[in-house]
N, C-alpha and C positions, 0 to 999 in steps of 0.2 A: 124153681120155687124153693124157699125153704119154710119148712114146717118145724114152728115151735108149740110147745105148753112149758107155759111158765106160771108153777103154781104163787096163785094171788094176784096174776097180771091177766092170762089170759093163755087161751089157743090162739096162734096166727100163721097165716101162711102167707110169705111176704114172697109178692111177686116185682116188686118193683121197688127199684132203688134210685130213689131222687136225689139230685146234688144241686146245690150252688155252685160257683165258680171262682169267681176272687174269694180268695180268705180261707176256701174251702178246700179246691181242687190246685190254687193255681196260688202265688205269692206276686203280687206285681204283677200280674196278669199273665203268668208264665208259670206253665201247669208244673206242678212239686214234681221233683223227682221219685221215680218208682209209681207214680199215680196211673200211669197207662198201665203197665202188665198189672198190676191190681187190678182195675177196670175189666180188664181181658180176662181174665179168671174169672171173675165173680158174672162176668156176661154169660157163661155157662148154666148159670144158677138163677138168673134175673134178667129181666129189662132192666136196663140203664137209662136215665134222663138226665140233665145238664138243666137248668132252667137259670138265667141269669140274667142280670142289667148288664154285662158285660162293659164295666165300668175302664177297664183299658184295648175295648174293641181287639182282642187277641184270643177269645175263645174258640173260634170258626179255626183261626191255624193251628192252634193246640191241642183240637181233640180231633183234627180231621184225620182219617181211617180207624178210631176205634170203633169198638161197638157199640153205640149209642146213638140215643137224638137229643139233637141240641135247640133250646129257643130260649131267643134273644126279646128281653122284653122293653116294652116301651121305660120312661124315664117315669113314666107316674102308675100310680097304684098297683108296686108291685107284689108288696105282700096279697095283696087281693088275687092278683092273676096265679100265684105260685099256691095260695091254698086253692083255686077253684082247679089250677092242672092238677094236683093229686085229687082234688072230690072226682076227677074225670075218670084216673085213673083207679079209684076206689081205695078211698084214704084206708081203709081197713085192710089192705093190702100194699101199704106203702113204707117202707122204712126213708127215713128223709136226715137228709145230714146239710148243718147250712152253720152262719154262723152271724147273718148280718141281721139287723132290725127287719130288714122286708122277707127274712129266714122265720120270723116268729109263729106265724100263723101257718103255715105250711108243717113245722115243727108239733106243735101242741094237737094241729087235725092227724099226724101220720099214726099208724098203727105204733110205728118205735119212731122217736126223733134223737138226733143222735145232736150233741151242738158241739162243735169243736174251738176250741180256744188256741190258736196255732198266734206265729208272728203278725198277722193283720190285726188282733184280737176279735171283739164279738161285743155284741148287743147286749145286753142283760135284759132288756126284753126278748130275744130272741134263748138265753139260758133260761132263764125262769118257766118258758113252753116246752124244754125238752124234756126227756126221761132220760137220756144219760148224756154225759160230759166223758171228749176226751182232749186229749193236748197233742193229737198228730194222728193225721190222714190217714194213715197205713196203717195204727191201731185202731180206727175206726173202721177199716173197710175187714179188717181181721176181723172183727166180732162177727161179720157178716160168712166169712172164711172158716170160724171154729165159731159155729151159733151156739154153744153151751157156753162161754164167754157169758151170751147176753142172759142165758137164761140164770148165769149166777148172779150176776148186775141186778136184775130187775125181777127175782121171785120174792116174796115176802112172806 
């Protein structure tokens, strides 16, 4: 778990770290380099989840032996399904990193939504629901790695 206070935002204790997969994790459906041993590190500190449309069926080979769980969703209403899995997991304990249209509503319910603008791009409905913006994976999973990052990001 990581335990923040960020004055003007809030007390949180995030126990769960929700990702998307293409756009997010993976370019072409081929997970970024260096995004595993991130994962593995930050699995010491959090649950991990994967939630994706698995839009180039290459998820399942990509993150098999990390520590996580991964689910594969149907081809319709998936923003629906990705905000009710963090309400499951308890959106007030979820930090959520995504970056596509069906990333929106999963983004705006997480405790922090992180939206990342890499080579796939991203949603402007899916930026307009987060609370921070970054331009690469690895500085995203870093805020999570040095949490006083976020708490300079996001006090007011």
């Amino acid at each position: 778990m990581i335990g923040l206070q960020i004055p003007g935002f809030g007390d949180i204790d995030l126990k769960h770290l929700v990702l998307d997969y293409n756009g997010t994790l993976a370019l072409d459906g081929t997970l970024m380099l260096g995004a595993g041993e991130a994962l593995r590190l930050l699995a010491g500190k959090m649950e991990i989840h994967v939630i994706t449309a698995d839009t180039f069926a290459l998820a399942r080979k990509h993150l098999s032996g990390l520590p996580l769980s991964l689910t594969i969703l149907p081809e319709t209403s998936q923003a629906e399904a990705k905000l009710e899995y963090i309400r499951q997991l308890g959106a007030q304990s979820v930090v959520a990193i995504g970056n596509g249209r069906n990333d929106r509503e999963m983004l705006r319910a997480a405790a922090i939504g992180i939206f990342l603008f890499q080579k796939e791009g991203g949603s402007v409905d899916a930026l307009k629901s987060a609370d921070i913006i970054s331009v690469n994976l690895l500085d995203a999973l870093g805020l999570l790695s040095h949490p006083q990052r976020l708490v300079a990001t996001l006090r007011s």
